[in-house]
Steps between C-alpha positions, in 0.01 A plus 500: 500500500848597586703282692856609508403837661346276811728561777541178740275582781135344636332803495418700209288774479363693182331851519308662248262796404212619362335846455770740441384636177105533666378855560295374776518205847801354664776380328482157588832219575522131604742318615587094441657205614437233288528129667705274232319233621149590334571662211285744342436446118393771211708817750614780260470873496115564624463735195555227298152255608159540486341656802304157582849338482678737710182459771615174478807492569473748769313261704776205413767737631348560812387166551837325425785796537757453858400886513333798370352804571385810303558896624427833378596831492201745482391806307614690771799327505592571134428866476709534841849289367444501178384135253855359509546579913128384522577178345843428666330532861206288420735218318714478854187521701398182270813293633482648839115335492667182409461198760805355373836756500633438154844414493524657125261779307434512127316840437343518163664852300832674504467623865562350837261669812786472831507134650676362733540184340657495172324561180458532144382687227345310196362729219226282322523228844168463522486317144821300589488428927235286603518691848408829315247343248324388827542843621397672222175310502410587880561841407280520229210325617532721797474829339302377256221383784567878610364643171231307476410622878535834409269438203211432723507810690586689202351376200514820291859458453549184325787317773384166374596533130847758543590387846626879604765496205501856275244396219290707281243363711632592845576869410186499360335408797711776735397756252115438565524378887807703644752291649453233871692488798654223392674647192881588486502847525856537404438336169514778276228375303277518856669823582324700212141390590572617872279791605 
């Protein structure tokens, strides 16, 4: 983990993504404020553990992390602002859900949503900030839980195995069953399948 980029303050929070490449669902951001005083071992970027794992730790985070809290901005959302908008207003609704105010903000990337506290940008944080691991984690098992709810109510489509992201699979699946509510209909990809 990075050390020397830790600014000298109590509170710090780390915000992360998921679900910006998906065709399809919310794209989905937490926010965390780890408590020094019960470490969390194993964090690293959520891509980068098994799924039982990152269960796992998603349940040590929220059991043991000062504060967290997961947002989302929604299909609606994303076709209205655009992905990056999308994902900027549902990272500060994140640390506006906070209980704690965060006296510092690491955001996983190379862009910074407007905060009123100050902030920064790490590309690749998530693999090297605790505070985003831990984000990155809630994320994921978030919008993963999301897919797998879609799944049931519509099996056809295959949610379970590509989780919404533009495989062979998914387009196959439009191509047969037309596209749901809940796809991104400003994905261009989406776009062509729309009546």
């Amino acid at each position: 983990m990075i050390e020397m980029l830790y600014p000298n303050v109590k509170y710090i929070a780390g915000v992360d993504e998921v679900g910006r490449g998906p065709l399809i669902g919310n794209v989905v951001t937490a926010a965390v404020i780890l408590d020094p005083a019960h470490p969390i071992a194993g964090l690293k970027d959520s891509k980068k553990l098994s799924e039982k794992k990152r269960e796992a730790l998603a349940e040590e985070i929220k059991e043991k992390a000062l504060a967290w809290s997961i947002a989302y901005a929604t299909p609606e959302e994303i076709d209205k602002l655009n992905i990056l908008h999308a994902t900027m207003l549902a990272m500060q609704r994140a640390v506006n859900s906070l209980k704690i105010v965060p006296e510092f903000i690491f955001v996983d990337g190379n862009r910074l949503p407007e905060f009123s506290i100050p902030a920064q940008a790490v590309v690749k944080g998530d693999d090297c900030i605790a505070e985003i691991s831990a984000a990155s984690i809630l994320a994921k098992v978030t919008r993963d839980a999301e897919m797998y709810t879609l799944d049931i109510k519509h099996p056809e489509y295959g949610f379970a195995k590509h989780k919404g992201y533009p495989t062979k699979l998914h387009f196959e699946k439009i191509a047969e069953y037309g596209i749901l509510p809940e796809h991104r209909k400003s994905f261009a990809p989406v776009k062509k399948y729309m009546k």
